[in-house]
Backbone as CSV, one residue per row, in Angstrom:
resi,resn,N_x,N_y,N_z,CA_x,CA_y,CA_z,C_x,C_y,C_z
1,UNK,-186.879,67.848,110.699,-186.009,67.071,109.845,-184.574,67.553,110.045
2,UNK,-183.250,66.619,110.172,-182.490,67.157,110.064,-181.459,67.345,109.194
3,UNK,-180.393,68.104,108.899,-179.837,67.991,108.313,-179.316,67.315,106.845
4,UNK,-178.831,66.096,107.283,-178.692,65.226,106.424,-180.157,64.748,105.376
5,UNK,-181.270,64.560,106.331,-182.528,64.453,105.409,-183.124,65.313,104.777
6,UNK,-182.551,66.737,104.964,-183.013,67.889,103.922,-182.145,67.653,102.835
7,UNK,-181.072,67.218,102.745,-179.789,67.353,101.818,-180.109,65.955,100.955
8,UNK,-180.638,64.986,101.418,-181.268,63.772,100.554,-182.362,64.203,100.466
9,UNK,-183.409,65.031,100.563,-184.605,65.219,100.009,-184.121,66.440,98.779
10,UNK,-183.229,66.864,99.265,-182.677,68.335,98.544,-182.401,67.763,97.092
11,UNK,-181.311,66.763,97.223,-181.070,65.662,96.185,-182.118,65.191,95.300
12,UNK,-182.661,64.263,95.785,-183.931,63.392,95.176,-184.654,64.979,94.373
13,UNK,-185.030,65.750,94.877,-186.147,66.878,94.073,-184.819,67.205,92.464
14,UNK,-183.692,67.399,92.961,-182.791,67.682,91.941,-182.493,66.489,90.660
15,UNK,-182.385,65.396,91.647,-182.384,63.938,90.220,-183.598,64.036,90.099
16,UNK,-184.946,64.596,90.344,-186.118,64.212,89.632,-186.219,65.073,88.076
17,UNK,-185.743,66.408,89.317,-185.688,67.336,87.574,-184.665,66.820,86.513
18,UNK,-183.816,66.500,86.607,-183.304,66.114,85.679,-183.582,64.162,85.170
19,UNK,-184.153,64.124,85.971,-185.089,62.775,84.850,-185.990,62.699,84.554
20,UNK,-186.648,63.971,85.255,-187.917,64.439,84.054,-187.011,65.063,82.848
21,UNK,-186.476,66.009,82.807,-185.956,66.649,81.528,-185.150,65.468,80.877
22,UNK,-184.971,64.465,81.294,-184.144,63.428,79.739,-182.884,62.859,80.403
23,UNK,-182.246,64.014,81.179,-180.832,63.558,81.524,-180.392,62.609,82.683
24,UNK,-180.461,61.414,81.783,-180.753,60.090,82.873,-179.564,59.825,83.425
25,UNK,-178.112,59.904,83.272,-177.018,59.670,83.641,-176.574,61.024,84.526
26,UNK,-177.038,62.390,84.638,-177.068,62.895,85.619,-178.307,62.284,86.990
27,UNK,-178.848,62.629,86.423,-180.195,62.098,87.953,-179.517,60.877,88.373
28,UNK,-178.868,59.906,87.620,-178.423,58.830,88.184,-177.387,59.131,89.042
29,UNK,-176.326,60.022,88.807,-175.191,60.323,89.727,-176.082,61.258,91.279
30,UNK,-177.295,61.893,90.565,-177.981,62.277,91.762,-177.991,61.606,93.027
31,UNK,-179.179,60.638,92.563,-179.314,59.138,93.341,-178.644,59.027,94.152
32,UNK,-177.365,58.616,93.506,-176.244,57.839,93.807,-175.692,58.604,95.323
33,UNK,-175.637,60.002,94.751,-175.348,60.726,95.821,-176.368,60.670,97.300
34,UNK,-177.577,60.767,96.895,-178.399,60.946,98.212,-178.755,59.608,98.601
35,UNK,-178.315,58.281,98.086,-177.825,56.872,98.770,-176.562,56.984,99.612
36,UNK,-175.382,58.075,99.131,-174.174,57.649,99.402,-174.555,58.747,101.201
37,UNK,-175.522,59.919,101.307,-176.065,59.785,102.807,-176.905,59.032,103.649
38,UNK,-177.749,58.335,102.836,-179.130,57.654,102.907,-178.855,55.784,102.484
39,UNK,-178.108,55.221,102.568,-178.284,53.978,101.807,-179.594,53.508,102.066
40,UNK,-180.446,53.613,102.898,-182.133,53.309,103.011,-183.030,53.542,102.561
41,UNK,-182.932,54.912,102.151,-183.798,55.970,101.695,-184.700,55.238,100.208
42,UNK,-185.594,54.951,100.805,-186.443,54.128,99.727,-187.461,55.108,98.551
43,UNK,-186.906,56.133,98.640,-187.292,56.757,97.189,-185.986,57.141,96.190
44,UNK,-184.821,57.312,97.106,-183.871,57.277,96.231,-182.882,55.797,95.577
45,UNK,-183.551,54.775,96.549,-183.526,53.358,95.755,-184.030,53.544,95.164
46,UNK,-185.282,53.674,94.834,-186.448,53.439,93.975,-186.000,54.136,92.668
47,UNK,-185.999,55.366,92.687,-185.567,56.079,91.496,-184.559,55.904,91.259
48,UNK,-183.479,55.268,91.761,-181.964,54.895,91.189,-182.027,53.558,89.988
49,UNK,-183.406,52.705,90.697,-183.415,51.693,89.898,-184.553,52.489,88.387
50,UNK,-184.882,52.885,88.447,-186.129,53.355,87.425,-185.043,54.237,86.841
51,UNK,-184.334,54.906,87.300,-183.532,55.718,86.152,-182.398,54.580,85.271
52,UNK,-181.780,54.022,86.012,-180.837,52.707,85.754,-181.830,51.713,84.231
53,UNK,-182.867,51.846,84.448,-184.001,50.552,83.693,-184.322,51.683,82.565
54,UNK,-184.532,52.923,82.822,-184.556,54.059,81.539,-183.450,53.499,80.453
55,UNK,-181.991,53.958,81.197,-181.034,53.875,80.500,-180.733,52.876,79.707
56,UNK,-181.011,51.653,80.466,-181.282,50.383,79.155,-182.698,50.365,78.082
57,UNK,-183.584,50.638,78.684,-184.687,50.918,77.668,-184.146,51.728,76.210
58,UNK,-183.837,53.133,76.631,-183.700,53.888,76.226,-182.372,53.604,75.294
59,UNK,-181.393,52.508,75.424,-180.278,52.127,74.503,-180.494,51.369,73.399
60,UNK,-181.304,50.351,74.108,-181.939,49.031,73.458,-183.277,49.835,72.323
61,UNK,-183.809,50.894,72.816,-184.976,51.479,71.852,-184.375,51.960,70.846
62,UNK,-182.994,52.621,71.360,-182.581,53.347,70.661,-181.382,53.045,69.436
63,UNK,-181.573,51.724,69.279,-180.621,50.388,68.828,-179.293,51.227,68.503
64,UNK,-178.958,51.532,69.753,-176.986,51.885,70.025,-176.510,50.627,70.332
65,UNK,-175.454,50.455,70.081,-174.292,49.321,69.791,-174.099,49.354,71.708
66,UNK,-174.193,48.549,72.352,-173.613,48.619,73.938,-173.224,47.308,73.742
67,UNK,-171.939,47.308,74.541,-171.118,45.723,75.015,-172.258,45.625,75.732
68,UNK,-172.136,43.713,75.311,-172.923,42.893,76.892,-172.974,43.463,78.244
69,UNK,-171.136,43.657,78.510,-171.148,43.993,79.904,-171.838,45.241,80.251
70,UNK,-171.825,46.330,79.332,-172.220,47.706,79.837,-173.980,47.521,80.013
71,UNK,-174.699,46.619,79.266,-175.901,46.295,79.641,-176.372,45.274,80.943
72,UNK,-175.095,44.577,81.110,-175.007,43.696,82.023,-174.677,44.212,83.328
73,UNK,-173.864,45.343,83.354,-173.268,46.438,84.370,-174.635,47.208,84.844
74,UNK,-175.810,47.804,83.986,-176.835,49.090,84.314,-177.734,47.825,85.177
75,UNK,-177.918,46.698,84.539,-178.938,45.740,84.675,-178.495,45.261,86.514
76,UNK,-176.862,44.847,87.163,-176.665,44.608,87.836,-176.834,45.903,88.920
77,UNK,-176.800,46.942,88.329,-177.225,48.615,89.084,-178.586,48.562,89.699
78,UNK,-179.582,47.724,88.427,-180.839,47.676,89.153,-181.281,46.980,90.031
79,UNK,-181.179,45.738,90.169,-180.699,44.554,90.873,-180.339,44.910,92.014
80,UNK,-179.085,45.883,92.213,-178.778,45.948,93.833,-179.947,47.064,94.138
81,UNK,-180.210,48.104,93.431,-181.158,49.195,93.665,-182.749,48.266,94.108
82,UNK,-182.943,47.563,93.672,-184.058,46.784,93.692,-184.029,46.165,95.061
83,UNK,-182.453,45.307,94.994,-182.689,44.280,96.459,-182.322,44.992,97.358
84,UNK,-182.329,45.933,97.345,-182.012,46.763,98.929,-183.533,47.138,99.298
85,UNK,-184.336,47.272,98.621,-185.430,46.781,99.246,-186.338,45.423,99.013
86,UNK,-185.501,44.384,99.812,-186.073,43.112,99.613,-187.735,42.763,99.795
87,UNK,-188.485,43.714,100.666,-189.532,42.905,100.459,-190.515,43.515,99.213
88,UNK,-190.576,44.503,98.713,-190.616,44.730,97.275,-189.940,44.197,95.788
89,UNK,-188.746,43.931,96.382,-187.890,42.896,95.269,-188.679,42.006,95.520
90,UNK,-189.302,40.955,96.579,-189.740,39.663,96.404,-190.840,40.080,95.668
91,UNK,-191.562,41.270,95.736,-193.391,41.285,95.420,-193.214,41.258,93.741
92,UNK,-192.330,42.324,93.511,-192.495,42.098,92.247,-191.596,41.334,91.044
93,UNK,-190.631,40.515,91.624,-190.475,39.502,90.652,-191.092,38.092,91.517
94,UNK,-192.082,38.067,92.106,-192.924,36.744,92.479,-193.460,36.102,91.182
């Protein structure tokens, strides 16, 4: 493996711990990071969108006051996290 794919796997193990422990807006900047080496990397799509879909769960459960847009903003986060892998985006909103 080289380089760069130890440092996005290095990543991903680091946003996991911290979205197991709660802190969903760190693991999300995780993500973000081991996309910003990896834009392919289909576990750190994956978990970018599942942490992104927490954060609205977790607002909406948690009946906090959020503007439209800021729900409309996490929701459009998942969306691209989702369609970057299109043939899983098609499977599961078929």
């Amino acid at each position: 493996m080289g380089k760069k794919q130890n440092r996005v796997r290095d990543l991903i193990t680091r946003g996991l711990e911290q979205h197991q422990a709660g802190h969903l807006h760190e693991a999300k900047l995780i993500y973000e990071q081991a996309l910003a080496l990896d834009a392919q990397h289909p576990d750190a799509q994956h978990l970018l969108g599942v942490v992104t879909l927490h954060e609205v769960i977790r607002a909406i459960a948690g009946g906090q006051r959020h503007s439209a847009s800021a729900v409309s903003t996490n929701l459009f986060a998942f969306d691209e996290a989702a369609g970057a892998n299109r043939p899983a985006y098609v499977f599961w909103n078929a």
